[in-house]
N, CA, C and O of each residue as an XYZ file, in Angstrom:
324
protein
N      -2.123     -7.239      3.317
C      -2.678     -7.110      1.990
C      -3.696     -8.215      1.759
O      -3.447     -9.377      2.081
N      -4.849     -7.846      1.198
C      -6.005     -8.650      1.084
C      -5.641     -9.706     -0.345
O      -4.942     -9.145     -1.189
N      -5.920    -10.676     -0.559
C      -5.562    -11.982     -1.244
C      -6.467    -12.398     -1.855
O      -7.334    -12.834     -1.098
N      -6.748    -12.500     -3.048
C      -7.918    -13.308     -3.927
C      -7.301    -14.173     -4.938
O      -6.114    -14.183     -5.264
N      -8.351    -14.971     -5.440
C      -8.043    -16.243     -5.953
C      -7.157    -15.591     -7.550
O      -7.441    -14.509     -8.063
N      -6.346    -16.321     -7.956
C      -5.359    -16.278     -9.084
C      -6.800    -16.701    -10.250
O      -6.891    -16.200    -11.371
N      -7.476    -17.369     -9.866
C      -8.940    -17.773    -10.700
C      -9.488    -16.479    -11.391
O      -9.822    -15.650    -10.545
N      -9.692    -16.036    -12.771
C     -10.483    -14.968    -12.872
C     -11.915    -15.315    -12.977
O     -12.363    -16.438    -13.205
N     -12.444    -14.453    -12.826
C     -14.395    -14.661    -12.681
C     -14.724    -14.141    -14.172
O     -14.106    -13.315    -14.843
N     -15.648    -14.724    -14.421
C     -16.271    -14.540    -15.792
C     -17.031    -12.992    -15.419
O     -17.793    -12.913    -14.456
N     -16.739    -11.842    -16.258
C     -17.121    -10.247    -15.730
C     -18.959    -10.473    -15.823
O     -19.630     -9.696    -15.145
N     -19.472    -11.224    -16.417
C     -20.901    -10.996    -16.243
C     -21.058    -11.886    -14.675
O     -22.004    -11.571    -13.952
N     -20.441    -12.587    -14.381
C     -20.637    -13.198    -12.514
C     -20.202    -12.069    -12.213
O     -21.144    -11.397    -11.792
N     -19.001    -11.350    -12.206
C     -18.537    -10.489    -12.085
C     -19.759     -9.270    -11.408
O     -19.987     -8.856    -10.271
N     -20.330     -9.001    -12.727
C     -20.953     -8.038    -12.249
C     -22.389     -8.326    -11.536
O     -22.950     -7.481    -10.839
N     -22.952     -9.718    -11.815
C     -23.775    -10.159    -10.795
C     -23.697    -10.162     -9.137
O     -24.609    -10.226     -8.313
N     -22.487    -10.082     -8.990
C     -22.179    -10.314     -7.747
C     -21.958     -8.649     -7.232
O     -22.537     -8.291     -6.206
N     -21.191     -7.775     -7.914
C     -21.304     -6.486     -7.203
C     -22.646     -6.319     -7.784
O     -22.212     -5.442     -8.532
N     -23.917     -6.381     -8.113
C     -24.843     -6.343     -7.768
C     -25.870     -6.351     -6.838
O     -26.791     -5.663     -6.399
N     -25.277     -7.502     -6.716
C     -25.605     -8.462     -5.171
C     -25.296     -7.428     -4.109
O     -26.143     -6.808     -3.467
N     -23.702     -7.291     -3.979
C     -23.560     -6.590     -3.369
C     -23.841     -5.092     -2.641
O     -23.611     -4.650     -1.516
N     -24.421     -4.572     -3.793
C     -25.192     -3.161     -3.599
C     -26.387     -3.648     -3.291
O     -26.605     -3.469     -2.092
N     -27.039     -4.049     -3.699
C     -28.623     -4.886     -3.004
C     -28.229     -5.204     -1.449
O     -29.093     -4.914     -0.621
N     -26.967     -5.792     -0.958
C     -27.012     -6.199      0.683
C     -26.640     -4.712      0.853
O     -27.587     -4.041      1.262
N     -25.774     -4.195      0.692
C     -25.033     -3.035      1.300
C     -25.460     -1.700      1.340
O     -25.562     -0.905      2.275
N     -25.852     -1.549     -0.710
C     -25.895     -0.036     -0.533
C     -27.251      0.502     -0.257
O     -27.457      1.681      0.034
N     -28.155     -0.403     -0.359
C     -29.565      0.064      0.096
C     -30.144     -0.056      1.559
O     -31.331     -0.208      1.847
N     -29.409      0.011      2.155
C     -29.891      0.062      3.757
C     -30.375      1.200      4.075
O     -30.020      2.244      3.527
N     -31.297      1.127      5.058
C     -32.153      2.480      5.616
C     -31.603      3.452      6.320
O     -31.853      4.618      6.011
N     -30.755      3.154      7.392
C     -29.807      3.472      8.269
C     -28.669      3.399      8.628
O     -28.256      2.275      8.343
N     -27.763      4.110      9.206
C     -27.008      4.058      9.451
C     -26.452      2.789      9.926
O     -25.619      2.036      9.422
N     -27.166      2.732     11.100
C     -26.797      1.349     11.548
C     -26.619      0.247     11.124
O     -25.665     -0.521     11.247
N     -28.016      0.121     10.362
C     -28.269     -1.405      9.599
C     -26.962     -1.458      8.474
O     -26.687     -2.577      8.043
N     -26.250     -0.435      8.045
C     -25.355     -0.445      7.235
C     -23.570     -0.764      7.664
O     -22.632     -1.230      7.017
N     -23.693     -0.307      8.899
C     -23.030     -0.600     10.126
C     -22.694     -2.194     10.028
O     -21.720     -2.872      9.699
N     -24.021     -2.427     10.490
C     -23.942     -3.481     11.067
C     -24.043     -5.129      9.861
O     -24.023     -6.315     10.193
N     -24.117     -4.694      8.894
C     -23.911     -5.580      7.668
C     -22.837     -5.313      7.298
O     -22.503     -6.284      6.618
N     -21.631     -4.232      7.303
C     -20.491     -4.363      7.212
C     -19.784     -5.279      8.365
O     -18.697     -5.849      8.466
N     -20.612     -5.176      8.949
C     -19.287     -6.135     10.790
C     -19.764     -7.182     10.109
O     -18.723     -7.822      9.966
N     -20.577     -7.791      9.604
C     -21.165     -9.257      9.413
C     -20.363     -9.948      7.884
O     -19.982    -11.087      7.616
N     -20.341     -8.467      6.995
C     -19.658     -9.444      6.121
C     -18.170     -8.999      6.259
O     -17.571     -9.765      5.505
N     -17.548     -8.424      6.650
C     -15.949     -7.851      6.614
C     -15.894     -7.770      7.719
O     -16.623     -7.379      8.631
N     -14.161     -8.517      7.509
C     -13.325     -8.761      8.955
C     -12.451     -7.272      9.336
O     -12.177     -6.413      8.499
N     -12.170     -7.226     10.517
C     -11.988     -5.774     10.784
C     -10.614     -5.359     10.342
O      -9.999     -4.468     10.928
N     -10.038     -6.139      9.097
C      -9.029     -5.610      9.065
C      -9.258     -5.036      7.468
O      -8.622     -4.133      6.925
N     -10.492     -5.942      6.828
C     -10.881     -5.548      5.735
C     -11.857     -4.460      5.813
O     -11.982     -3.671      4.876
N     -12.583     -4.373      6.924
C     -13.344     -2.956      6.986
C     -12.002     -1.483      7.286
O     -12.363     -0.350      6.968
N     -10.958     -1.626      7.720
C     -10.143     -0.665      7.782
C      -9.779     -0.320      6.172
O     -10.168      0.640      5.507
N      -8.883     -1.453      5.766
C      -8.852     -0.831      4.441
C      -9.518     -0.373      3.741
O      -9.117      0.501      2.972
N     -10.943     -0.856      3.758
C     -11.841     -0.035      3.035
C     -12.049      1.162      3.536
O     -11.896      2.085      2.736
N     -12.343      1.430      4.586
C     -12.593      2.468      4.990
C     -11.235      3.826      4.703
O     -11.419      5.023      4.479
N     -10.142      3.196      4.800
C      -8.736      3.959      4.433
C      -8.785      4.409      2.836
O      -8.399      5.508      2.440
N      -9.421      3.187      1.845
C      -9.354      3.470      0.638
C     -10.410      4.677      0.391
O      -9.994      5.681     -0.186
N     -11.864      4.606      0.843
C     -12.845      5.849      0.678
C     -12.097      6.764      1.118
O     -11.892      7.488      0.144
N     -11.652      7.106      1.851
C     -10.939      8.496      2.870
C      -9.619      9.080      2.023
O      -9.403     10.291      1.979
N      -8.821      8.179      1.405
C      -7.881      8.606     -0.026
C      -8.553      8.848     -1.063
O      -7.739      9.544     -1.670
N      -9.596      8.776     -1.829
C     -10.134      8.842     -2.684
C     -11.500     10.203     -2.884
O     -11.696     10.924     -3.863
N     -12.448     10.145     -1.216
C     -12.142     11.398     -0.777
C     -11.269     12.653     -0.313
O     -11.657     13.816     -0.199
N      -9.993     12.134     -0.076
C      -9.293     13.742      0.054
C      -8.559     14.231     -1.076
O      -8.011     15.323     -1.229
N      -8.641     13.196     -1.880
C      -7.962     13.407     -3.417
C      -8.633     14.110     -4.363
O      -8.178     14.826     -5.255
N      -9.911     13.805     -4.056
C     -11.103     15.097     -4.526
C     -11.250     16.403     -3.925
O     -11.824     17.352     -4.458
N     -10.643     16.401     -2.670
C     -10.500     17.708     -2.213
C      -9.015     18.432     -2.350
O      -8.684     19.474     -1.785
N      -8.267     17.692     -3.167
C      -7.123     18.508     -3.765
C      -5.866     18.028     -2.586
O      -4.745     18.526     -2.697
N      -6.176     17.006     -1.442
C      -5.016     17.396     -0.639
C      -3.702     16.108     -1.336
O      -3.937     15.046     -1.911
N      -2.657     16.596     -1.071
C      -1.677     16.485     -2.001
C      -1.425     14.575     -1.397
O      -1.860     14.103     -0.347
N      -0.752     13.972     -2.280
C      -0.777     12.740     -2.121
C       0.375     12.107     -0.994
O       0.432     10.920     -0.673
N       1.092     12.979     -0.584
C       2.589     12.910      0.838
C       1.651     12.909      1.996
O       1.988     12.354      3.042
N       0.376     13.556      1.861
C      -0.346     14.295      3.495
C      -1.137     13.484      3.275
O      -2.018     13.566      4.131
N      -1.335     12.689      2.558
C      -2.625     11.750      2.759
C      -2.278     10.480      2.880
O      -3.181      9.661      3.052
N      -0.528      9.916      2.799
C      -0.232      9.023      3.553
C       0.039      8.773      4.677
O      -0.042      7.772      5.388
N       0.592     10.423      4.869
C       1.197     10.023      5.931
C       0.276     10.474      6.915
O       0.707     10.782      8.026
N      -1.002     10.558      6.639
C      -2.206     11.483      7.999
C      -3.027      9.459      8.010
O      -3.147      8.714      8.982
N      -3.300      9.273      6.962
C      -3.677      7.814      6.953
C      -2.368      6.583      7.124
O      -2.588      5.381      6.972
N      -1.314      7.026      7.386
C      -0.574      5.677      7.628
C      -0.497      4.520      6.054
O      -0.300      3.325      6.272
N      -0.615      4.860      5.006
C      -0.220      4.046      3.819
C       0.703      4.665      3.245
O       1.093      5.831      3.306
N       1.213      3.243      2.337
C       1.769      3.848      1.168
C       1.625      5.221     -0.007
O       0.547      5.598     -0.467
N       3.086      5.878     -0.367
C       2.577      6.643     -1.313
C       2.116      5.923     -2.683
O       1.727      6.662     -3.586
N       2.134      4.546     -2.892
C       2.006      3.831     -3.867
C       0.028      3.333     -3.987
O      -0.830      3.373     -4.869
N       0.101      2.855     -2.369
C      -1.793      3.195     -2.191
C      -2.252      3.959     -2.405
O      -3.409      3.661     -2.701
N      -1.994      5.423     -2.493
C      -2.743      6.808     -2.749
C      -3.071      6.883     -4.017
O      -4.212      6.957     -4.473
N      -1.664      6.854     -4.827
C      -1.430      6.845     -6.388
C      -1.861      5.401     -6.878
O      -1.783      5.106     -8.071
């Protein structure tokens, strides 16, 4: 389980920073370059979860029931929900 500071961030840093973040991330040209700025800023255990969290959140939009989408992804039924 990923760990952040007990510190809360003031929501306007807050939202400066996922700003930021879509400026490095979501505007890349390619595939790759998008690729490859995820290996640079996320460690591969934090690129899994993310990648696990899009893939629940996509099949939950496609209606598949929340038992088959733990247990096809390996999480909790408590991560799904």
């Amino acid at each position: 389980m990923a760990r952040i500071s007990k510190r809360k961030l003031d929501d306007k840093i807050l939202e400066k920073i996922f700003d930021l973040f879509f400026e490095i991330v979501g505007k890349k040209s390619s595939k790759e370059d998008f690729k490859n700025t995820i290996v640079d800023l996320l460690s591969p255990i934090e690129r899994v979860m993310i990648a696990k969290r899009v893939a629940i959140i996509y099949l939950l939009m496609k209606k598949i029931n929340q038992r088959s989408i733990s247990q096809a992804l390996k999480v909790s039924n408590a991560t799904v929900s």
